[in-house]
VOBA-1610 file (N, C-alpha, C; in pm, whole numbers, padded with zeros to 5 digits, always signed):
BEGIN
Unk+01599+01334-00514Unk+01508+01245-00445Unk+01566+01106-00435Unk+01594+01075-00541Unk+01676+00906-00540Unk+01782+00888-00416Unk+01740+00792-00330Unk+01879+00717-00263Unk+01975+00704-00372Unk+02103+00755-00301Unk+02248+00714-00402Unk+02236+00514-00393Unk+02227+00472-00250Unk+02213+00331-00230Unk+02116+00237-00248Unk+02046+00320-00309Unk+01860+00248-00365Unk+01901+00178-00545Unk+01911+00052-00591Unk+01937+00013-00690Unk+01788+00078-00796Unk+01787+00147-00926Unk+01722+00223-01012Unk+01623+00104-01030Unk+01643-00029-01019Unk+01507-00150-00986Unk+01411-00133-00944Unk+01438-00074-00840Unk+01362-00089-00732Unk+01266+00035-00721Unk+01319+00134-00789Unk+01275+00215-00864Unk+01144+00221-00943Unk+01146+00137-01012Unk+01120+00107-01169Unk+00998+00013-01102Unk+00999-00105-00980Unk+00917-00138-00982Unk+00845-00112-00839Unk+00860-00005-00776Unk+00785+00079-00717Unk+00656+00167-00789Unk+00729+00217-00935Unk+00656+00305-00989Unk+00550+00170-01092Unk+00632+00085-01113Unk+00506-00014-01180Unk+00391-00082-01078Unk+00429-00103-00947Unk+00313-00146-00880Unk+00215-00019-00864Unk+00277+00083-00878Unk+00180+00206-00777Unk+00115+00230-00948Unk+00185+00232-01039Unk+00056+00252-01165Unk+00002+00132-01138Unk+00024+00017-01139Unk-00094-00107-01139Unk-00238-00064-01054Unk-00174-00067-00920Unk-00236-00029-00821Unk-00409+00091-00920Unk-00302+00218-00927Unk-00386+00339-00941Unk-00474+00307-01049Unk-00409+00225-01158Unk-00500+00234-01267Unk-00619+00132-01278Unk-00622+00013-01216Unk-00694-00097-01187Unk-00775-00050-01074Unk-00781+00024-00962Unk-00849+00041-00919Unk-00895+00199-00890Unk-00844+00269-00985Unk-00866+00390-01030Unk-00824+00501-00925Unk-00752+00439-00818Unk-00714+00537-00676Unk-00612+00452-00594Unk-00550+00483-00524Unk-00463+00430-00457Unk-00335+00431-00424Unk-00300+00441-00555Unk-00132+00438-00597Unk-00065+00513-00483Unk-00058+00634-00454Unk+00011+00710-00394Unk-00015+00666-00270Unk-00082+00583-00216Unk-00099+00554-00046Unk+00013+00415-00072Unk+00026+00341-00177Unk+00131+00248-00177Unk+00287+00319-00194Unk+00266+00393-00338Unk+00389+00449-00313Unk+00487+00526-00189Unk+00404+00598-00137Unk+00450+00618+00002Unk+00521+00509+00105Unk+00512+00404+00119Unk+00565+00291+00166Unk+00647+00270+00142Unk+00608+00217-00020Unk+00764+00152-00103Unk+00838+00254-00087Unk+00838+00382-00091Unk+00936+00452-00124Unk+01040+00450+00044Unk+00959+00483+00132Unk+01062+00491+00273Unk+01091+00386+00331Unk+01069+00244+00308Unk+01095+00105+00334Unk+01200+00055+00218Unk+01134+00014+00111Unk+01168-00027+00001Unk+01280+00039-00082Unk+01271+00152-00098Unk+01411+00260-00095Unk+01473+00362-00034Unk+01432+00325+00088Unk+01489+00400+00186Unk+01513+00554+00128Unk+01410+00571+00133Unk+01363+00755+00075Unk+01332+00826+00222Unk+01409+00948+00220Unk+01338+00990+00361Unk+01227+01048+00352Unk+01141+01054+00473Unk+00959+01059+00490Unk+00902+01161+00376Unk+00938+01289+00446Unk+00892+01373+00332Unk+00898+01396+00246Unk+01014+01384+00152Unk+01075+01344+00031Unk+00942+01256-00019Unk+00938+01140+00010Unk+00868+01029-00013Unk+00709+01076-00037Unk+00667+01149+00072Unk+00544+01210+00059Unk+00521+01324-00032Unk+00632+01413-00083Unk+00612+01480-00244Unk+00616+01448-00317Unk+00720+01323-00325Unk+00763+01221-00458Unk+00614+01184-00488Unk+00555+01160-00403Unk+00424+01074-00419Unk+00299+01141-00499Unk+00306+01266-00452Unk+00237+01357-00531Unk+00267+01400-00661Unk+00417+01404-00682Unk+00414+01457-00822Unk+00411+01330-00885Unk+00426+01187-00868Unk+00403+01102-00944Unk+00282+01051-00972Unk+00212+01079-00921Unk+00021+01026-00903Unk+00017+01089-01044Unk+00017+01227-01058Unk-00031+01326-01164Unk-00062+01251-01312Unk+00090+01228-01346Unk+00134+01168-01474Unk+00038+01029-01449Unk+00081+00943-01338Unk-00013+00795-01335Unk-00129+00835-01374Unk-00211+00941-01292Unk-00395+00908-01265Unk-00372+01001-01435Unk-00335+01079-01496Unk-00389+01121-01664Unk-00361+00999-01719Unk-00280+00938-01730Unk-00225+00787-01862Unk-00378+00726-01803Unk-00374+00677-01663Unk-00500+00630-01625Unk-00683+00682-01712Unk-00672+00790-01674Unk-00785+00865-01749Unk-00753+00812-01891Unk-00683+00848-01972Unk-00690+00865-02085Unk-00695+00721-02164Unk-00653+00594-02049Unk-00726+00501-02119Unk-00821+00444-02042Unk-00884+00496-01974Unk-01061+00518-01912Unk-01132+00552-02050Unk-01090+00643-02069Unk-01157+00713-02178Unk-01163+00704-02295Unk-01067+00617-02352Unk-01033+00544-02507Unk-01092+00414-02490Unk-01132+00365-02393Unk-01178+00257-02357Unk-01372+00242-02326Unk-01426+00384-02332Unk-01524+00426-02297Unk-01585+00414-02140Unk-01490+00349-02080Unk-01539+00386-01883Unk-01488+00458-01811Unk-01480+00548-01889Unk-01415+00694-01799Unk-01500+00796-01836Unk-01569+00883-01746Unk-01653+00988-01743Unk-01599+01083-01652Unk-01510+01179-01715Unk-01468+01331-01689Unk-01535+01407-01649Unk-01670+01429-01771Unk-01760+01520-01719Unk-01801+01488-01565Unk-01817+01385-01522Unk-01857+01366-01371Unk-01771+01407-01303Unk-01648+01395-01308Unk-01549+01452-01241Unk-01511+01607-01183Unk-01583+01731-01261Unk-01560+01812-01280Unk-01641+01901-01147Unk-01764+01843-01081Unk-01768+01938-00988Unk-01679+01950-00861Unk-01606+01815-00865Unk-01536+01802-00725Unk-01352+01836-00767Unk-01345+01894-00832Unk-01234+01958-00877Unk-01187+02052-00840Unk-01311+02107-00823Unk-01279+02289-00735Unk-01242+02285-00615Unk-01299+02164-00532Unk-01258+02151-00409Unk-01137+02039-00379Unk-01158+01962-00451Unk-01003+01901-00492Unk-00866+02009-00496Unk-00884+02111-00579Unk-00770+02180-00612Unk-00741+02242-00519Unk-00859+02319-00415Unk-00890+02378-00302Unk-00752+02313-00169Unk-00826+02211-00175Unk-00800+02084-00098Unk-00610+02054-00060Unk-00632+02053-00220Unk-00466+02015-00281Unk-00380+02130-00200Unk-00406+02209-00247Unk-00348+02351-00222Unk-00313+02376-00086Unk-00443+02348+00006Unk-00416+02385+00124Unk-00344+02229+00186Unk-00341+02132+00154Unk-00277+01997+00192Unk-00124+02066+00143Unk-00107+02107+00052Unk+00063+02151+00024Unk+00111+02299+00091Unk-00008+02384+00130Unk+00092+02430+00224Unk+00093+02363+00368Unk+00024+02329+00394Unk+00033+02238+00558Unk+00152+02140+00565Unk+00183+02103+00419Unk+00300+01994+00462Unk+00414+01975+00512Unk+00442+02129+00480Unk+00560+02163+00545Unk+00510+02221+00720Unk+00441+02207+00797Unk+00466+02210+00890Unk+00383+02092+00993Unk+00420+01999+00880Unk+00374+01829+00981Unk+00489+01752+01044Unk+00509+01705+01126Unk+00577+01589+01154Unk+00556+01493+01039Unk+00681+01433+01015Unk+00639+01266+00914Unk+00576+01169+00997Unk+00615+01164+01107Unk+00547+01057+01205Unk+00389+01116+01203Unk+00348+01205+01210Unk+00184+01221+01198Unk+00182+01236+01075Unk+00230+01242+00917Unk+00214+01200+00789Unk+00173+01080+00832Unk+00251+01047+00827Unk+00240+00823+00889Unk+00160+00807+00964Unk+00101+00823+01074Unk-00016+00797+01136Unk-00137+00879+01049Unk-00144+00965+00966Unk-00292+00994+00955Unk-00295+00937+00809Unk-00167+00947+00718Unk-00139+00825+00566Unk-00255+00650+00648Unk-00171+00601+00754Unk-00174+00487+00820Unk-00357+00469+00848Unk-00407+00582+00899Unk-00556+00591+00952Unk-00661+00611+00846Unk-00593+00694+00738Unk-00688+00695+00598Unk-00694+00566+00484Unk-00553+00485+00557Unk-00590+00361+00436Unk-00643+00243+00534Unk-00662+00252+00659Unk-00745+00124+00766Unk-00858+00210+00750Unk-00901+00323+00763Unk-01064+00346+00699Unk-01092+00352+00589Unk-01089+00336+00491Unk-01076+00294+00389Unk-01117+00134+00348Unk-00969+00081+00369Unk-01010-00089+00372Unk-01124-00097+00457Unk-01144-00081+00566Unk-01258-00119+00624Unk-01421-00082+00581Unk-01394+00035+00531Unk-01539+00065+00420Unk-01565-00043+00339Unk-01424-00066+00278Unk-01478-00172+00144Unk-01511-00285+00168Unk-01452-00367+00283Unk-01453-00455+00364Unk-01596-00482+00414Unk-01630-00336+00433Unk-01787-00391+00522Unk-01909-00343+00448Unk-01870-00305+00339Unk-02013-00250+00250Unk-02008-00389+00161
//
């Protein structure tokens, strides 16, 4: 996955903004990491868009687990939308392989401007 020409920095603080990101606001990370990674280290698209997934994993548990040592993390709530999460997951990873990155990037691009704009206007 690593660019040979990507300095291991840049690296290092890709993966520290996208935990900042995920853990402070309990979601996110991986819609940043995606960026940094094909701008910032010139990662190619899809690459960038698995990288992104298997790194969330490890972020959003460290995340949980000091939600939860901390007492503002509630799991049990979590648990009915899991099934369809995993559901979700599953069928998002086999589809990926037959997307364009340019429509990764436009519908990545359309889920984080609806998004901001929810938060923006509620």
């Amino acid at each position: 996955m690593k660019n040979a020409k990507c300095p291991l920095w840049r690296y290092c603080l890709s993966g520290l903004l996208t935990g900042l990101v995920n853990g402070f606001f309990g979601a996110g990370g991986g819609m940043l990491l995606v960026p940094l990674l094909t701008s910032f280290c010139r990662v190619e698209d899809k690459k960038a868009f698995a990288t992104s997934v298997a790194v969330i994993l490890p972020i959003c548990l460290t995340s949980l687990a000091v939600y939860l040592l901390r007492g503002s993390g509630e799991f049990a709530g979590a648990l009915p939308y899991l099934a369809g999460g995993l559901l979700g997951g599953a069928a998002g990873g086999l589809l990926f392989g037959k997307v364009k990155p340019a429509l990764l990037h436009r519908l990545l691009g359309t889920l984080i401007v609806w998004g901001g704009l929810r938060l923006v206007l509620s």
